[in-house]
C-alpha positions in Angstrom: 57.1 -36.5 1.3 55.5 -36.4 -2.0 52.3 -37.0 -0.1 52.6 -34.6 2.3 53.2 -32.0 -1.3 50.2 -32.6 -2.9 48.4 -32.2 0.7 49.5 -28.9 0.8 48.6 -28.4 -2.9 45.0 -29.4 -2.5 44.8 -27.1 0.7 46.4 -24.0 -1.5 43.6 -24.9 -4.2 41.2 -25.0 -2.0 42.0 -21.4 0.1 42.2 -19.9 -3.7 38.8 -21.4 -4.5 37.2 -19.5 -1.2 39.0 -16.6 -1.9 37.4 -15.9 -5.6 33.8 -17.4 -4.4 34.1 -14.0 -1.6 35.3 -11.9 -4.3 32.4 -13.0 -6.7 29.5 -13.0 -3.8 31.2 -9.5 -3.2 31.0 -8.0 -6.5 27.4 -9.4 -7.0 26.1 -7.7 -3.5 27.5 -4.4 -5.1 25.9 -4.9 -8.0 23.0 -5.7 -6.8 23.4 -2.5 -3.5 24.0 -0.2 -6.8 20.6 -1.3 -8.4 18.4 -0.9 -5.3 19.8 2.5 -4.5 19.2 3.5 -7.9 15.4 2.2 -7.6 15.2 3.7 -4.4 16.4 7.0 -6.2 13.8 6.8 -9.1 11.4 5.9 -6.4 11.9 9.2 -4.2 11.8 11.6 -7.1 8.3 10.2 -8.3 6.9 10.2 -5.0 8.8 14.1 -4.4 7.5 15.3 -7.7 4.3 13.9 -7.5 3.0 13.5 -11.2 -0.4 14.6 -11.7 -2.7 13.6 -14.8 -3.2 15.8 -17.8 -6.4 18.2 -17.9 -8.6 17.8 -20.8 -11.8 20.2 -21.8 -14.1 19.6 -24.7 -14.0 23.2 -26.4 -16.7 22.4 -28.9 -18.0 20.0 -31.3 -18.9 20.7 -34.8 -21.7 18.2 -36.4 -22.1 17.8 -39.6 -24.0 14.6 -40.3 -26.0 12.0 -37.7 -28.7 11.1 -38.9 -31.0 7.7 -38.5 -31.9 5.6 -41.1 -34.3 2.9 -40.7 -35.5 0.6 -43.6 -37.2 -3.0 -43.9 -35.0 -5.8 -42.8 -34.0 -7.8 -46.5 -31.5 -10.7 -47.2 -28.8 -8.3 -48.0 -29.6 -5.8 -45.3 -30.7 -7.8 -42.1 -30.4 -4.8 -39.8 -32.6 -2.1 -40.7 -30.9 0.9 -38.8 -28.3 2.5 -38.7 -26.8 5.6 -37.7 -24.3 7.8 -40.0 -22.1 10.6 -37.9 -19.6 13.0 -38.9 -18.3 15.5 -36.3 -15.6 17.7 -35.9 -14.0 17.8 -32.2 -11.8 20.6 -31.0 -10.4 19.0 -27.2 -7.6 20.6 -25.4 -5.1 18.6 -23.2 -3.3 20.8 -20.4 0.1 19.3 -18.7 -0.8 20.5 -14.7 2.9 19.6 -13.8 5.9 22.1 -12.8 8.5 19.7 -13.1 7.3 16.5 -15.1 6.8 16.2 -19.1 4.4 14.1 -21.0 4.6 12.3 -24.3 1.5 11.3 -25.6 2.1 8.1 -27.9 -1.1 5.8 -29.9 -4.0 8.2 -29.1 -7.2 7.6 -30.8 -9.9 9.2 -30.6 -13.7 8.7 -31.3 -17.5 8.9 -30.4 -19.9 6.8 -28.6 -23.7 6.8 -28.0 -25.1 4.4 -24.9 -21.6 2.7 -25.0 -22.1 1.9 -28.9 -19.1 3.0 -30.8 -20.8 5.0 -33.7 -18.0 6.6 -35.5 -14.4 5.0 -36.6 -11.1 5.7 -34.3 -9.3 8.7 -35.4 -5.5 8.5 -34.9 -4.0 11.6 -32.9 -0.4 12.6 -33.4 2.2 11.6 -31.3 3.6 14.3 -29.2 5.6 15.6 -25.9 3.5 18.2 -23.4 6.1 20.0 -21.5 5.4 21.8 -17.8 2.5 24.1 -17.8 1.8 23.4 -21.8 -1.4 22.8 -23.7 -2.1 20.7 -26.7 -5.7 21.5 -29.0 -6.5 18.5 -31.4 -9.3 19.2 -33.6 -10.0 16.2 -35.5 -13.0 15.5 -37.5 -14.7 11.7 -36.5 -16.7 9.7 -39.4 -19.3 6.4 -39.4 -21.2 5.7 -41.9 -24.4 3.7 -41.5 -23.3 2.2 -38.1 -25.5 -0.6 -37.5 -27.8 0.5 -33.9 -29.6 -2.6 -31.8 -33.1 -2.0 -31.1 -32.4 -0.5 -27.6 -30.2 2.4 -29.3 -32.8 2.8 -31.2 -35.3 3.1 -28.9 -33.0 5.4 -26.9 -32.1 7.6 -29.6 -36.2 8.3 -29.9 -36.5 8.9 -26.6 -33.7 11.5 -27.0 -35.4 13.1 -30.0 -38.6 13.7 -28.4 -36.0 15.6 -25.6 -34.6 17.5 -28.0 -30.7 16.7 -27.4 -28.7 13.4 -27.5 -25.6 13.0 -25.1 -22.6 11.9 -26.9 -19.2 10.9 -25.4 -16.2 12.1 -27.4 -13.4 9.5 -25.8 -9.5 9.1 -26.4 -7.6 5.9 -25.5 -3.8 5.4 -26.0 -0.6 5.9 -23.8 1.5 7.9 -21.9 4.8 8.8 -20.3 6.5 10.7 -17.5 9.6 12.7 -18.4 11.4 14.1 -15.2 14.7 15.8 -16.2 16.6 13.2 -18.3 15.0 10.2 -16.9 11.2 8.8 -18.8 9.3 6.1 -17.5 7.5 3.4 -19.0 4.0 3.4 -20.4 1.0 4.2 -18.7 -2.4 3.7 -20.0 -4.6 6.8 -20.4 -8.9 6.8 -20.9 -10.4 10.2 -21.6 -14.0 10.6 -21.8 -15.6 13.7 -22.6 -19.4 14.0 -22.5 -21.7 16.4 -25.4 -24.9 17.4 -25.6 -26.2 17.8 -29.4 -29.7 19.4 -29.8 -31.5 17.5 -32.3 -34.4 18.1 -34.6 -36.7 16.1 -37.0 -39.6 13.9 -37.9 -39.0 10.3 -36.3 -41.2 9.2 -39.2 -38.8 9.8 -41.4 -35.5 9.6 -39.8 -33.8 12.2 -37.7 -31.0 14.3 -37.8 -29.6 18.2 -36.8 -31.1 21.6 -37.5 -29.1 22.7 -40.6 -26.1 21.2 -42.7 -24.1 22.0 -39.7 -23.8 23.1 -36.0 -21.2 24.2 -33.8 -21.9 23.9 -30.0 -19.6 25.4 -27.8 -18.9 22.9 -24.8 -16.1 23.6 -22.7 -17.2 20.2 -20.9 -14.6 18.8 -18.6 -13.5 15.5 -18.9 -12.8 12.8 -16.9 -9.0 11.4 -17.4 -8.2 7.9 -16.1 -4.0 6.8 -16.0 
């Protein structure tokens, strides 16, 4: 009798044990039914909406200062040229979008020449771009005696005796989407905005731009990688 008890008290155990591994592989498929609809929602309203990257334009470029200096090669200066740049950059950003925001988060921004970075990343403030809205930044971009290898050099001759130099004013940094209350993650963004500086001087005696300063008006477009 006793045995026959503790037969049916094993079997009771056991039917209980079943019972809660159901309830628990139940609760976990509708967690886990809850998460893929709500993927699939996120999924539908970014493929609906459609975001499409921001517009930038170059609107013009103030130069102050890039000028070439070339010396002897010494123990304390091994490199004997360098190139010293200060220009002021006016770039607009334009948010194409009807129904999507951006925040633009860790922008720099600064100048190259043949790929060279010649001037010192500039930090752009952080800031949200809603539907339709645009954005100027107008920072000014420094380097001072920026070492140049012999084929910059060479190129930046060449250019001289053209009469203009093509520089590349680029920004690199991050971005979001905002679509009602919902943002997504972070999305790398590469602008890259090309100007052409007329130049003047004596290569003899180092180069550099007509006047203390010019303004050229651009209102180059820019190509925008996310």
């Amino acid at each position: 009798m006793e045995l026959h008890r503790q037969r049916m008290s094993a079997k009771h155990c056991g039917h209980h044990d079943e019972d809660r591994r159901k309830l628990y592989r139940w609760i976990f498929a509708g967690i886990l039914a809850f998460i893929i609809l709500v993927l699939i929602a996120i999924f539908l309203i970014w493929v609906i909406l459609k975001p499409t990257k921001p517009r930038f334009i170059l609107q013009d470029a103030t130069v102050y200062v890039f000028n070439l200096s070339s010396t002897q090669p010494s123990i304390t200066s091994p490199i004997p040229n360098t190139l010293s740049t200060t220009i002021q950059a006016t770039v607009s950003s334009r948010n194409p979008n009807d129904k999507v925001g951006i925040y633009y988060q860790k922008l720099d921004i600064y100048a190259t020449y043949r790929s060279q970075q010649i001037t010192y990343p500039t930090s752009l403030p952080s800031s949200y771009q809603g539907h339709k809205e645009i954005t100027v930044w107008s920072p000014n971009l420094y380097g001072n005696a920026v070492p140049v290898s012999p084929y910059v050099l060479n190129s930046l001759l060449q250019d001289q005796n053209a009469g203009a130099v093509l520089v590349n004013i680029k920004i690199n940094g991050r971005v979001k989407w905002k679509v009602g209350t919902w943002t997504s993650g972070k999305y790398h963004i590469f602008v890259n905005c090309p100007a052409y500086i007329r130049l003047a001087g004596d290569k003899n005696s180092g180069f550099g731009l007509v006047g203390p300063a010019v303004k050229f008006q651009l209102l180059q477009s820019c190509s925008v990688d996310v």
